[in-house]
C-alpha positions as CSV (number, residue, x, y, z in Angstrom):
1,X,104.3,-77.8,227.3
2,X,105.2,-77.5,223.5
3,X,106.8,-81.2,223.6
4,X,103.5,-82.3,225.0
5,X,101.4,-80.7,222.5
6,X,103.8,-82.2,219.6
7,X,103.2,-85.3,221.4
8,X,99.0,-85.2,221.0
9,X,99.2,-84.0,217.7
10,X,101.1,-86.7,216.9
11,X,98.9,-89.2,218.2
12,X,95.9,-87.4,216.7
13,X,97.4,-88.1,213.4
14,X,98.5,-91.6,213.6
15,X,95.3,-93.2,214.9
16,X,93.2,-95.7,213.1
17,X,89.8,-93.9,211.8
18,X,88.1,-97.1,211.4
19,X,89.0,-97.9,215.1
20,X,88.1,-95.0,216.0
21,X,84.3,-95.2,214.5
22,X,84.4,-98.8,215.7
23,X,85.1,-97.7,219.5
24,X,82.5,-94.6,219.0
25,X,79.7,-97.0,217.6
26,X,80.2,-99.9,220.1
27,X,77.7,-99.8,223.1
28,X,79.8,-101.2,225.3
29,X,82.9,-100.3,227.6
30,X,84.9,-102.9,228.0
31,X,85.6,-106.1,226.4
32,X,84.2,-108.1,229.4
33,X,80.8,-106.5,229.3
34,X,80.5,-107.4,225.4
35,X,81.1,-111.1,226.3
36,X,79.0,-110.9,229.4
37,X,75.9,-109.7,227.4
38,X,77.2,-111.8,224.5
39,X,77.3,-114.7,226.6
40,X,74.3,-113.9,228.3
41,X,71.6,-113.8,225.0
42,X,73.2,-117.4,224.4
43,X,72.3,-118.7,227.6
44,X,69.1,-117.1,227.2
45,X,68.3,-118.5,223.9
46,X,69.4,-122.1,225.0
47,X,67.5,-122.1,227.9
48,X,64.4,-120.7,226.2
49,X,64.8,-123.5,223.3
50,X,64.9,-126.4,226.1
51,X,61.7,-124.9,227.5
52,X,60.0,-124.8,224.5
53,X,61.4,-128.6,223.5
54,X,60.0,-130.0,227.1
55,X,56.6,-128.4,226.2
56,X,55.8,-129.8,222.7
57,X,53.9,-132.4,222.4
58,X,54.6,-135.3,220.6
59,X,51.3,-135.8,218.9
60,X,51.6,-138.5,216.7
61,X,52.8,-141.0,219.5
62,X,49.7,-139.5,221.7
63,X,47.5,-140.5,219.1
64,X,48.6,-143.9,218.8
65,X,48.3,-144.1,222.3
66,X,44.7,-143.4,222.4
67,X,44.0,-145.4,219.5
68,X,45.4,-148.6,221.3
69,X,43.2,-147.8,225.1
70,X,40.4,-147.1,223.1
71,X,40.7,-150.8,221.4
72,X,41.2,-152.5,224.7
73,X,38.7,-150.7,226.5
74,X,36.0,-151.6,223.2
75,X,36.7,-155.6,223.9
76,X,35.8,-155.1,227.4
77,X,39.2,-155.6,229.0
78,X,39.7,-152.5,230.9
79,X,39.7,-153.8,234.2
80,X,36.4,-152.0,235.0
81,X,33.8,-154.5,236.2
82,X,30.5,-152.2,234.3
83,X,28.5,-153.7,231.8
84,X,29.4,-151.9,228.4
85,X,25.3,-150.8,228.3
């Protein structure tokens, strides 16, 4: 029982106290479920930025666009077979 005492106080004595803080302050309990949420937030955030790239707009080109239909449809070339008045 004494050896086994001798033993913890030991121990107690020869730990790291940053470690220690480190292990108290970390909100997770293993090393795999810090990479797992880790690894998670990145896919998140990757997956969010290629939604939010495949819905802009690329307005400039979308206003040359118009510019050009709304030239060929002013000299009467549209296709449509109305009279412009």
């Amino acid at each position: 029982e004494e050896q086994r005492d001798v033993n913890k106080y030991v121990m107690f004595e020869q730990r790291d106290p940053f470690l220690e803080r480190q292990k108290r302050e970390d909100e997770f309990d293993t090393d795999w479920d810090r990479f797992a949420c880790i690894d998670y937030n990145r896919l998140a955030m990757e997956e969010e930025q290629r939604e939010e790239e495949a819905m802009e707009v690329d307005w400039v080109n979308m206003d040359e666009e118009e510019e050009d239909g709304d030239d060929y449809n002013a000299m009467g070339l549209s296709g449509s077979s109305e009279a412009p008045f």
